[in-house]
C-alpha positions in Angstrom: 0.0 0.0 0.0 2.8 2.3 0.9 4.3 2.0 -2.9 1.5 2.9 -4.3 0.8 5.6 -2.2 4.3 6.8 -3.6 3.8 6.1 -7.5 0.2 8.1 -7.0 2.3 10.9 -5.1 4.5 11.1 -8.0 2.0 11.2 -10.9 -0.2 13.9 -9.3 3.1 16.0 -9.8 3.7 15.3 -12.9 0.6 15.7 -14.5 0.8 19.1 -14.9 3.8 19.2 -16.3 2.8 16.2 -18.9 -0.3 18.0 -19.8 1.7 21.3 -21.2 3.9 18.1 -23.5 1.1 16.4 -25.0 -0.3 19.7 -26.8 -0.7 19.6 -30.3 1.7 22.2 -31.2 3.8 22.8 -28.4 6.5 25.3 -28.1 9.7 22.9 -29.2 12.3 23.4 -26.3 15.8 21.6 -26.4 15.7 21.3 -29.9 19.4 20.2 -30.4 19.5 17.7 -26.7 19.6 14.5 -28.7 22.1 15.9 -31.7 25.1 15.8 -29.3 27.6 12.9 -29.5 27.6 12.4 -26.0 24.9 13.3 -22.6 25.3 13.3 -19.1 23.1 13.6 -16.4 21.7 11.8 -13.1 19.2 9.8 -11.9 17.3 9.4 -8.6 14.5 6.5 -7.9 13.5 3.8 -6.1 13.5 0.2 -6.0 12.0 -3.1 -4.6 14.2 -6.1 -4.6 13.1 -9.9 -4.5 14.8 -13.3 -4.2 14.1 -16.0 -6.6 14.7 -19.2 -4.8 15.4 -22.9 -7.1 14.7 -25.8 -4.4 16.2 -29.4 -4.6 12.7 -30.8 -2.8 9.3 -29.7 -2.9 9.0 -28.3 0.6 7.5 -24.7 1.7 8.4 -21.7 0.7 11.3 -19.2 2.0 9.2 -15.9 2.9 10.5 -12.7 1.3 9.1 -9.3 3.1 10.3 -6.7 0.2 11.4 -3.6 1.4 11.7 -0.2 -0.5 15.2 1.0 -1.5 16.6 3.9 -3.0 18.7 4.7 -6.2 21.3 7.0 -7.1 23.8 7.5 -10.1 25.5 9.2 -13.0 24.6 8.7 -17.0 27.0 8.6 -19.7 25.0 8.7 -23.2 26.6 8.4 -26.7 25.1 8.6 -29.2 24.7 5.8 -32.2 22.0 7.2 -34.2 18.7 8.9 -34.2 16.9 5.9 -32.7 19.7 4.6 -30.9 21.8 5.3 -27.7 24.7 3.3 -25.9 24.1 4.4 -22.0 26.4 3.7 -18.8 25.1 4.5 -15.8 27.0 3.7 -12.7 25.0 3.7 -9.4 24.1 3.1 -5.8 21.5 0.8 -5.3 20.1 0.5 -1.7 17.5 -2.3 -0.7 16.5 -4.6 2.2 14.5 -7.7 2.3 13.6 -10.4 5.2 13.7 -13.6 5.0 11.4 -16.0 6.8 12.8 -19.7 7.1 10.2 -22.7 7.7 10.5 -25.8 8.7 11.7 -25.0 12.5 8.9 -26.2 15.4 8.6 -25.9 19.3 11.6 -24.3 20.8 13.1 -24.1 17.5 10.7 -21.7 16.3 12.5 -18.6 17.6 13.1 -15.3 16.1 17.0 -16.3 15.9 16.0 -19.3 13.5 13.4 -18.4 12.0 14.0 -14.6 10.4 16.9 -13.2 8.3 17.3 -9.4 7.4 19.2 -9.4 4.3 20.5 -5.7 3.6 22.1 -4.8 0.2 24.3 -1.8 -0.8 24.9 -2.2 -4.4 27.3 -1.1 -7.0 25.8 -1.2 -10.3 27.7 -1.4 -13.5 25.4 -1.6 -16.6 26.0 -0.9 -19.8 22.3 -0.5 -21.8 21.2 -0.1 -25.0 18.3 2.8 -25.6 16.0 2.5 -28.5 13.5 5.6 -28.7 10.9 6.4 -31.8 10.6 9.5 -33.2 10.3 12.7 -31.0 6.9 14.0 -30.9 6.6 17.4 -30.2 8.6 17.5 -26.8 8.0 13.7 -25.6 9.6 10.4 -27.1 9.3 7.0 -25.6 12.2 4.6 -25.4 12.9 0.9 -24.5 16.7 0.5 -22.8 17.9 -2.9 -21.9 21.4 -4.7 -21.2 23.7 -6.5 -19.4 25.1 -4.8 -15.6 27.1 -6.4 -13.5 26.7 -5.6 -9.5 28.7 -5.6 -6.8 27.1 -6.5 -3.2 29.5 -4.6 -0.2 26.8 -6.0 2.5 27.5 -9.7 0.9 29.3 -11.0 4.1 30.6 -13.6 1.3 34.0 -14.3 3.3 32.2 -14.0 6.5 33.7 -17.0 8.5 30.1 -17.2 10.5 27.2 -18.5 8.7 23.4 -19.0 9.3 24.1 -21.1 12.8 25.4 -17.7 14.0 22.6 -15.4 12.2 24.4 -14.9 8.7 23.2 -14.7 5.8 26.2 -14.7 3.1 25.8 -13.9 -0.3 28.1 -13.7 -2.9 30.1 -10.4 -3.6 29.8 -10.3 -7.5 26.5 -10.8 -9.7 25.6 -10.7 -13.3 22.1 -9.1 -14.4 20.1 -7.9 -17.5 17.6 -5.2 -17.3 14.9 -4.5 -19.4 12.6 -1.5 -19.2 11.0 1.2 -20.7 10.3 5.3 -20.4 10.0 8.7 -21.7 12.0 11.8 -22.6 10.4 15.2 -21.5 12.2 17.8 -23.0 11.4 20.9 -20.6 12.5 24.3 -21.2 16.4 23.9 -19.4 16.7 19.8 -18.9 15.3 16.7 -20.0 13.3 14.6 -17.5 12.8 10.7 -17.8 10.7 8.5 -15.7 11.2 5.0 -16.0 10.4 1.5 -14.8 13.0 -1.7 -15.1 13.4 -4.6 -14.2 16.6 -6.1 -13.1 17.2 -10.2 -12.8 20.0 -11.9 -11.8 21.9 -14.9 -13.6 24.5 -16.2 -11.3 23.6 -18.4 -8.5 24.3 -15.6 -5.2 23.8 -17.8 -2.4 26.8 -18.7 -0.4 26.3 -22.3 1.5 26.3 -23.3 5.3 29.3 -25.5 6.2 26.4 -27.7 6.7 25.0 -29.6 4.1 22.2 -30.1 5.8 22.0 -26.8 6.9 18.0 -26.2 7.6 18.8 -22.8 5.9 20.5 -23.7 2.9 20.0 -27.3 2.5 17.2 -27.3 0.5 18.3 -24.2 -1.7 19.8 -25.2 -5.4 19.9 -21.2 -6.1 19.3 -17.9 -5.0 19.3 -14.6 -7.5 18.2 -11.5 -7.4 15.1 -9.8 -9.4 14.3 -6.3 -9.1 12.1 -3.0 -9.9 13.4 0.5 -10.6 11.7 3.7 -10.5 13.9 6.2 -11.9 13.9 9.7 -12.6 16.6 11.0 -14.8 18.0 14.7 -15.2 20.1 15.8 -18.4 
């Protein structure tokens, strides 16, 4: 309920500002933005990560509480052509999620066993590829996708302790793609983007127990990541 609450937040104030773009004949601003061989700008958002778990046996699910995280970065654009854009855009990628273990009964059942808060401060690395139509007056949509690569500094992947002493290790490095989709409004001294991605892992993250049989990690073939980002840009 909370998200939504946000998203609505954020398209009562843009809908003023959407309604003076989608005139017939608007006033053209930033008429040479997109002629330059290379853009920079920023980008703040949010985002809501998941966990996709593979089991070896069919036994209940691993809870996931998602929390809501934050974004923040720089974009490097060059341009290929009129429809096409390469984009890098390094950033900081806050998000939290919970995880809630079954299987554990009677004295077991504590709050030590049972929950695991998983907080994640990454580095993002990708490298997308932005296809837009035609401008139309002073909008134009887009579709951006890619490969990033990630790096997790709350991992606790060397972490000698594991889930017997309450950690959750993960592993340091992952590999994504992303695939979303937005639009350009070209305002009268920047551009402004919203847009919505997702991101989902390929690597397997999870790092093991030293217990096979860990009642944690046992039953878990693989772990990875999926995603949502809200972003708003700024060139």
């Amino acid at each position: 309920m909370k998200n939504i609450l946000l998203l609505l937040i954020g398209l009562l104030c843009l809908n003023t500002m959407t309604h003076a773009q989608f005139n017939e004949n608007p006033i053209l601003n930033l008429e040479n933005e997109d002629k330059a061989l290379l853009n920079w700008g920023y980008f703040l958002g949010f985002n809501q990560y998941d966990f996709k778990f593979d089991y070896k046996n069919d036994t209940r699910d691993i809870l996931v509480d998602k929390g809501l995280g934050f974004n923040v970065g720089l974009i490097g654009e060059l341009r290929l052509n009129e429809f096409l854009d390469l984009r890098f855009e390094p950033g900081l990628h806050y998000g939290a999620r919970t995880l809630g273990f079954p299987g554990f009964t009677g004295e077991e059942a504590t709050k030590g066993n049972t929950i695991r808060e998983v907080k994640s401060t990454y580095i993002n690395f990708p490298l997308l590829l932005k296809v837009s139509t035609r401008r139309f007056g002073n909008w134009k949509p887009f579709l951006i996708g890619g490969p990033s690569m990630s790096m997790n500094l709350g991992s606790n992947e060397t972490n000698l302790d594991d889930n017997e002493s309450g950690t959750f290790r993960m592993k340091k490095w992952v590999y994504n793609y992303e695939l979303g989709f937005g639009i350009d409004f070209y305002l009268e001294y920047f551009k402004f983007t919203p847009s919505i991605r997702g991101v989902f892992t390929l690597n397997d993250e999870l790092v093991r127990d030293d217990d096979p049989n860990s009642p944690w990690t046992g039953n878990i073939d693989a772990l990875r990541t999926r995603g949502l980002f809200i972003n708003l840009t700024f060139e």
